[in-house]
C-alpha positions as CSV (number, residue, x, y, z in Angstrom):
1,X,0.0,0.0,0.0
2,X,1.4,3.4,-0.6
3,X,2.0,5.8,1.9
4,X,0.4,8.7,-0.2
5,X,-3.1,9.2,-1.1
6,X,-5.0,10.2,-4.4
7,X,-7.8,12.4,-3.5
8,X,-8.5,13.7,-7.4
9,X,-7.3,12.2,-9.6
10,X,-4.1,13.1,-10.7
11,X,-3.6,14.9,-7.3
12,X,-2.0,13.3,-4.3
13,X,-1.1,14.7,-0.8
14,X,1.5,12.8,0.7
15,X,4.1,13.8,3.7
16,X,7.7,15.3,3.2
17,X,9.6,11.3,3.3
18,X,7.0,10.0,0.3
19,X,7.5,13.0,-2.6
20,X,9.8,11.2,-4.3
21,X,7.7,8.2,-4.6
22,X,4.6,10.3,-6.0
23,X,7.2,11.8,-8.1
24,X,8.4,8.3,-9.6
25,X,5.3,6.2,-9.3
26,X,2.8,9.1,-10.2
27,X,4.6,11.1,-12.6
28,X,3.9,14.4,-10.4
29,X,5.8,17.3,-11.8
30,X,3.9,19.6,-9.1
31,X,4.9,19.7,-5.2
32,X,3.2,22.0,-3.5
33,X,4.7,21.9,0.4
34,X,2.0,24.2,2.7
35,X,4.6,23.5,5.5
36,X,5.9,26.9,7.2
37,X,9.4,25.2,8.3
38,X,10.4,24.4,4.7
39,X,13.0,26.1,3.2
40,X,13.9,24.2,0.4
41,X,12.2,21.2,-1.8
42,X,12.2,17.6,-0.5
43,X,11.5,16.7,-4.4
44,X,14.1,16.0,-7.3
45,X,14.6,18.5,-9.5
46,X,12.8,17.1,-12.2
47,X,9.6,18.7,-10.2
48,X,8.7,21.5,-9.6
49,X,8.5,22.7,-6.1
50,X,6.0,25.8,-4.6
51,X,6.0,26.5,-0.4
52,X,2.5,28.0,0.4
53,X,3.5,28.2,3.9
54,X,0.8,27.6,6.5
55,X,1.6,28.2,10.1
56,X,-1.1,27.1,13.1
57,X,0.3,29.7,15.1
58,X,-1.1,32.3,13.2
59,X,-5.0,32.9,12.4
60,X,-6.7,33.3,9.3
61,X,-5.1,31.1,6.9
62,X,-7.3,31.4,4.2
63,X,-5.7,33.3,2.1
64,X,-2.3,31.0,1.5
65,X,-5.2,28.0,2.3
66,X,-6.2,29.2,-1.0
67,X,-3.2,29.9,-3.2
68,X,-2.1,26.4,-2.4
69,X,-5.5,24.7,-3.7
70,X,-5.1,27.1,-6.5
71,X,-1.8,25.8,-7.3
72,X,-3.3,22.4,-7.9
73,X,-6.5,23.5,-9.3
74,X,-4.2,25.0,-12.0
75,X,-2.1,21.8,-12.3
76,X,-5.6,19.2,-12.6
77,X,-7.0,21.8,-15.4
78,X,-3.8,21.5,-17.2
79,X,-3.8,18.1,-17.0
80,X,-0.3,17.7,-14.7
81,X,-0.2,15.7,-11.9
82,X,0.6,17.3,-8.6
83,X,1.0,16.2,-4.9
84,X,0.0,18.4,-1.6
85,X,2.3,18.1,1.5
C-alpha cells in the first residue's frame, strides 16, 4: 500500500519522506509543500517545487489556504499531476 493518497485524480497529498515516490510512481511534476518550516524542496529537480507556507500559530489562513489549492486547481485543469504536502 502506498503511503500517499490520491484524493482527485491526478492529485495526491503525501508527507515530506514519500515525494519522491509520488514523483516516480505518479509522474507528479507539481509539489506544492504548505509546511511553514520548509526552506527548500524535498522533491528531485525534475519537479517543480511551490511553499505555500501555513503556520497554526497564526489565524486566518485562508488566504495562503487558497493559493495552495489554486496551485493544484491549475495543475488538474492543465492536465499535470501534482501532490499536496
Amino acid at each position: 500500500m502506498a503511503a500517499y493518497q490520491s484524493f482527485l485524480e491526478g492529485i495526491f497529498i503525501c508527507g515530506e519522506a514519500d515525494v519522491p515516490s509520488v514523483i516516480t510512481n505518479e509522474k507528479a511534476t507539481l509539489i506544492v509543500d504548505v509546511r511553514a518550516e520548509a526552506k527548500q524542496s524535498s522533491a528531485p529537480e525534475n519537479a517543480q517545487w511551490v511553499n505555500v507556507p501555513l503556520d497554526s500559530a497564526k489565524t486566518n489562513q485562508a488566504q495562503p489556504l487558497k493559493e495552495a489549492i489554486d496551485q493544484l486547481v491549475e495543475a488538474y485543469h492543465k492536465g499535470e499531476k501534482a501532490a499536496l504536502h
